[in-house]
C-alpha positions as CSV (number, residue, x, y, z in Angstrom):
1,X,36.2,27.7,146.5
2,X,33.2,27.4,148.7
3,X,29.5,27.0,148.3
4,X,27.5,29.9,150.1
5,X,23.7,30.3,150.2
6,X,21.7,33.0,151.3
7,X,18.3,34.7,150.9
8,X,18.0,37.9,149.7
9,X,14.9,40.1,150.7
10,X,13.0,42.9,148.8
11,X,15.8,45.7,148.0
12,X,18.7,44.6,148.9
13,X,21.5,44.3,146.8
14,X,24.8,41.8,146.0
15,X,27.9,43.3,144.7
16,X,30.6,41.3,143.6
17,X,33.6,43.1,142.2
18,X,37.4,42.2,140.8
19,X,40.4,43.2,143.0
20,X,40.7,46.1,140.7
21,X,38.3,48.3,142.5
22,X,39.0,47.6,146.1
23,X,42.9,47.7,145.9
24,X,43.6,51.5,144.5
25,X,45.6,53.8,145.2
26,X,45.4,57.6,146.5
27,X,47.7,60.1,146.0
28,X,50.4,59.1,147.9
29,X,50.7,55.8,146.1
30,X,49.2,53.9,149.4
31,X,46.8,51.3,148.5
32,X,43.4,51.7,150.5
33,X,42.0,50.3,153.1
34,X,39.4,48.2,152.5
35,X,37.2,50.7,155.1
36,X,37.1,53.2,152.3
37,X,35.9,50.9,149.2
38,X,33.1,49.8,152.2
39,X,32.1,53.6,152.7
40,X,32.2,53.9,148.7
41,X,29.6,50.8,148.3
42,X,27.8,52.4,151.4
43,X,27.5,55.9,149.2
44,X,26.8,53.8,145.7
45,X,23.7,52.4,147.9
46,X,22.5,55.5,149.2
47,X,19.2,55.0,147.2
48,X,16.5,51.9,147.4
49,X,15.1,53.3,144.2
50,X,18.8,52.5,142.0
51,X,18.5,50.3,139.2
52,X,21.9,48.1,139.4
53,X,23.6,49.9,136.5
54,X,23.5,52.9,138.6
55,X,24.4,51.8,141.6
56,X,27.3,50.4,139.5
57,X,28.2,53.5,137.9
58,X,28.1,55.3,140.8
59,X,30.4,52.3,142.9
60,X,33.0,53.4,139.9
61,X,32.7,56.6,139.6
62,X,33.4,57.6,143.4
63,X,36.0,55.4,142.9
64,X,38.1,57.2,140.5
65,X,37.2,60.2,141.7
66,X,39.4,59.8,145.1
67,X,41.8,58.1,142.9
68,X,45.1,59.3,141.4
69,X,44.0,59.8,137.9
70,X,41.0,58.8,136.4
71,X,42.4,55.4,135.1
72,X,42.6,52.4,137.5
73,X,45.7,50.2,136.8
74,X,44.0,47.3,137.1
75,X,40.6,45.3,136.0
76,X,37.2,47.3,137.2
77,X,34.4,45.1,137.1
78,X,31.1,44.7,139.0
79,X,28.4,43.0,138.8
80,X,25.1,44.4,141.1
81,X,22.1,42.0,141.2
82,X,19.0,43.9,143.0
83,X,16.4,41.5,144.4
């Protein structure tokens, strides 16, 4: 592993997440690109004013909504620190 360091300003937001919720599948059994779990953070953050469990929820729900079924077949955890 590597050492990062960074500085995080007033509202942003770090989003660290298993494998779980970038690598689903849609319909067609076709794992996504990683474009679309970037769109679905994107959406998640559409707010300044989210506390992090919300932008969480919302990260996971959008998620399983465009997702065959509405359980994921592998781990699903995030973590959202707001600065």
């Amino acid at each position: 592993y590597s050492n990062y360091s960074f500085r995080m300003e007033k509202g942003d937001a770090l989003i660290m997440v298993s494998d779980g919720l970038v690598e689903t599948r849609d319909k067609d059994n076709n794992v996504r690109e990683f474009e679309d779990f970037e769109r679905f953070v994107n959406e998640a953050l559409a707010s300044e004013s989210q506390t992090p469990r919300q932008i969480a929820e919302a990260l996971i729900s959008k998620i399983k909504s465009v997702h065959e079924g509405d359980v994921l077949e592998d781990d699903a955890s995030v973590i959202v620190l707001r600065y």
